[in-house]
C-alpha positions as CSV (number, residue, x, y, z in Angstrom):
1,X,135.1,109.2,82.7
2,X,131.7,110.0,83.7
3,X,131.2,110.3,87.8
4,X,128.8,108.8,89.8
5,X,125.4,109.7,90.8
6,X,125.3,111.1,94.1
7,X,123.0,109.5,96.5
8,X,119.7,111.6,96.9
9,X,117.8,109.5,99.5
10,X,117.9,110.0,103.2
11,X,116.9,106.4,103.6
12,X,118.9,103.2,102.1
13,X,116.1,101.3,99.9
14,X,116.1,97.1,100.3
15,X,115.7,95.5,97.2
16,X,112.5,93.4,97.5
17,X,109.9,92.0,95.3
18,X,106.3,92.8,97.0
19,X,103.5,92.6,94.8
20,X,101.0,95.6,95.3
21,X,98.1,97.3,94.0
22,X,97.4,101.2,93.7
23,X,94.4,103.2,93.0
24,X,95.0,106.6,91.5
25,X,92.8,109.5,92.5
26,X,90.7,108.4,88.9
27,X,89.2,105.3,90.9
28,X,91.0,103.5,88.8
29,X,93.6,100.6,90.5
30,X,96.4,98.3,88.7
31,X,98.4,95.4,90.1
32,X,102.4,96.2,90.2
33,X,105.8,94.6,91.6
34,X,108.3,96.8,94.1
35,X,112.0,96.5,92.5
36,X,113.7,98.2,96.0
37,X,111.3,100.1,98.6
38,X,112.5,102.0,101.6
39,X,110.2,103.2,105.1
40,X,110.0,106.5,102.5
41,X,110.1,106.0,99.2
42,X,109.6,102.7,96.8
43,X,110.3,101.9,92.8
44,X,107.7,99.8,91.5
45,X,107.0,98.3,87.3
46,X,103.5,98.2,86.3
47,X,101.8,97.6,83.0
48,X,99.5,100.8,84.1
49,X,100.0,104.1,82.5
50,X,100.8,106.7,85.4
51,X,101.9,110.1,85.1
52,X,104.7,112.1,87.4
53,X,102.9,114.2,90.1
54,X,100.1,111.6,90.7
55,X,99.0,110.9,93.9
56,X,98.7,107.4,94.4
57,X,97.3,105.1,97.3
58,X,98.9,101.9,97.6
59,X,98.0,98.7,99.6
60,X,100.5,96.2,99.9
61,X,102.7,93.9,102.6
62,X,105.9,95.6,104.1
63,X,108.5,93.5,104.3
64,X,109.5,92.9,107.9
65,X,113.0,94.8,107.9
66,X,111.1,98.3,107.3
67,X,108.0,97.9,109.2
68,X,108.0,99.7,112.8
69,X,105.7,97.0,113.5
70,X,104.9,93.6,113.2
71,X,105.0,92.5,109.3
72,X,101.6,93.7,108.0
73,X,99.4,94.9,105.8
74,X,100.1,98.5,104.9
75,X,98.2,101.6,102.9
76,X,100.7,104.2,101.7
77,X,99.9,107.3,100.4
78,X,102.3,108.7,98.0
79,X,102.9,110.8,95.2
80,X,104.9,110.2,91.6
81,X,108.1,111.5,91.6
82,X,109.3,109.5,88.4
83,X,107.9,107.9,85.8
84,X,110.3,105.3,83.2
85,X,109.6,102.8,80.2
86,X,111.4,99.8,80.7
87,X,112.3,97.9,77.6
88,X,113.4,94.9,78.7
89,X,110.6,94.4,81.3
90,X,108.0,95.8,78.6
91,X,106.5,97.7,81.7
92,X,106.3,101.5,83.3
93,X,109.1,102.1,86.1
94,X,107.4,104.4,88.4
95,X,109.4,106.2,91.8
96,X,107.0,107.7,94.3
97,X,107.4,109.4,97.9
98,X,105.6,107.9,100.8
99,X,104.0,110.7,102.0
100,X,101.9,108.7,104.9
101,X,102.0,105.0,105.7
102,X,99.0,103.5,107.9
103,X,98.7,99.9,109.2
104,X,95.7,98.5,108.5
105,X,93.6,96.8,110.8
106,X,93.8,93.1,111.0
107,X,90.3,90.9,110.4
Protein backbone atom coordinates (compact mmCIF):
# COMPACT_ATOMS: atom_id res chain seq x y z
CA UNK A 1 0.00 0.00 0.00
CA UNK A 2 1.56 3.08 -1.10
CA UNK A 3 1.45 6.11 1.67
CA UNK A 4 0.41 9.39 1.15
CA UNK A 5 2.14 12.49 0.11
CA UNK A 6 3.05 14.55 2.88
CA UNK A 7 1.82 18.03 2.79
CA UNK A 8 4.73 20.50 1.79
CA UNK A 9 2.87 23.85 1.85
CA UNK A 10 2.81 26.19 4.79
CA UNK A 11 -0.42 27.66 3.37
CA UNK A 12 -3.72 25.58 2.44
CA UNK A 13 -4.36 26.42 -1.47
CA UNK A 14 -8.41 27.24 -2.45
CA UNK A 15 -9.32 25.70 -5.54
CA UNK A 16 -10.31 28.49 -7.86
CA UNK A 17 -10.52 29.14 -11.46
CA UNK A 18 -8.96 32.82 -12.20
CA UNK A 19 -7.96 33.49 -15.53
CA UNK A 20 -4.54 35.23 -15.71
CA UNK A 21 -1.85 36.27 -17.89
CA UNK A 22 2.07 36.12 -17.36
CA UNK A 23 4.98 37.63 -19.07
CA UNK A 24 8.26 35.75 -18.77
CA UNK A 25 11.53 37.68 -18.38
CA UNK A 26 11.66 36.98 -22.65
CA UNK A 27 8.83 39.75 -23.06
CA UNK A 28 6.97 37.30 -24.11
CA UNK A 29 3.17 36.88 -22.21
CA UNK A 30 0.45 33.86 -22.52
CA UNK A 31 -3.05 33.68 -21.18
CA UNK A 32 -3.55 30.74 -18.40
CA UNK A 33 -6.31 29.33 -15.82
CA UNK A 34 -5.34 28.89 -11.86
CA UNK A 35 -6.53 25.14 -10.85
CA UNK A 36 -5.93 25.99 -6.71
CA UNK A 37 -3.87 29.27 -5.70
CA UNK A 38 -2.93 30.17 -2.17
CA UNK A 39 -1.55 34.00 -0.61
CA UNK A 40 1.94 31.93 -1.64
CA UNK A 41 1.94 29.79 -4.18
CA UNK A 42 -0.61 28.95 -7.25
CA UNK A 43 -1.01 25.93 -9.99
CA UNK A 44 -1.94 27.19 -13.12
CA UNK A 45 -2.53 25.19 -17.11
CA UNK A 46 -1.40 27.06 -20.04
CA UNK A 47 -0.93 26.19 -23.62
CA UNK A 48 2.59 28.22 -23.28
CA UNK A 49 5.78 26.36 -23.11
CA UNK A 50 7.51 27.41 -19.67
CA UNK A 51 10.41 25.90 -18.15
CA UNK A 52 11.12 25.15 -14.11
CA UNK A 53 13.25 28.03 -12.56
CA UNK A 54 11.58 30.78 -14.64
CA UNK A 55 10.73 33.81 -13.23
CA UNK A 56 7.42 34.80 -14.14
CA UNK A 57 5.28 38.12 -13.54
CA UNK A 58 1.76 37.53 -13.33
CA UNK A 59 -1.33 39.91 -13.41
CA UNK A 60 -4.46 38.53 -12.50
CA UNK A 61 -7.72 39.03 -9.90
CA UNK A 62 -7.31 37.43 -6.36
CA UNK A 63 -10.09 35.90 -5.29
CA UNK A 64 -11.50 37.71 -2.25
CA UNK A 65 -10.80 34.85 0.50
CA UNK A 66 -6.84 35.39 -0.03
CA UNK A 67 -6.58 38.97 -0.62
CA UNK A 68 -5.41 41.21 2.57
CA UNK A 69 -7.39 43.69 0.88
CA UNK A 70 -10.30 44.51 -0.96
CA UNK A 71 -10.72 42.03 -4.03
CA UNK A 72 -8.36 43.47 -6.65
CA UNK A 73 -6.24 43.42 -9.27
CA UNK A 74 -2.95 41.90 -8.35
CA UNK A 75 0.79 41.59 -9.99
CA UNK A 76 2.71 38.62 -8.54
CA UNK A 77 6.09 37.97 -9.04
CA UNK A 78 7.07 34.39 -8.85
CA UNK A 79 9.27 31.81 -9.88
CA UNK A 80 8.64 28.05 -11.57
CA UNK A 81 8.93 25.52 -9.14
CA UNK A 82 7.20 22.71 -11.42
CA UNK A 83 6.52 22.29 -14.68
CA UNK A 84 3.73 19.12 -15.91
CA UNK A 85 2.06 17.94 -19.34
CA UNK A 86 -1.39 17.28 -18.81
CA UNK A 87 -3.01 14.83 -21.17
CA UNK A 88 -6.38 15.14 -20.58
CA UNK A 89 -6.35 19.00 -20.53
CA UNK A 90 -3.88 19.00 -23.65
CA UNK A 91 -2.07 21.89 -21.71
CA UNK A 92 1.32 22.62 -19.50
CA UNK A 93 0.61 22.32 -15.61
CA UNK A 94 2.94 24.82 -14.16
CA UNK A 95 3.53 25.37 -9.96
CA UNK A 96 5.23 28.59 -9.12
CA UNK A 97 6.13 30.48 -5.66
CA UNK A 98 4.84 33.93 -5.08
CA UNK A 99 7.79 35.54 -4.28
CA UNK A 100 6.16 39.27 -4.14
CA UNK A 101 2.50 40.14 -4.59
CA UNK A 102 1.66 44.04 -5.25
CA UNK A 103 -1.90 45.58 -5.59
CA UNK A 104 -2.16 47.46 -8.38
CA UNK A 105 -3.52 50.83 -8.50
CA UNK A 106 -7.12 51.26 -9.43
CA UNK A 107 -7.97 53.73 -12.63
Amino acid sequence: MAKPKQEKRSVPRLSSRVPLTFKLKSGKEAAAETRDISSRGLFFFTDAKIEESSEIEIVMMMPPELAPFDLRWVCCHATVVRVENDASRRQIGVAAVINRLDALPEI
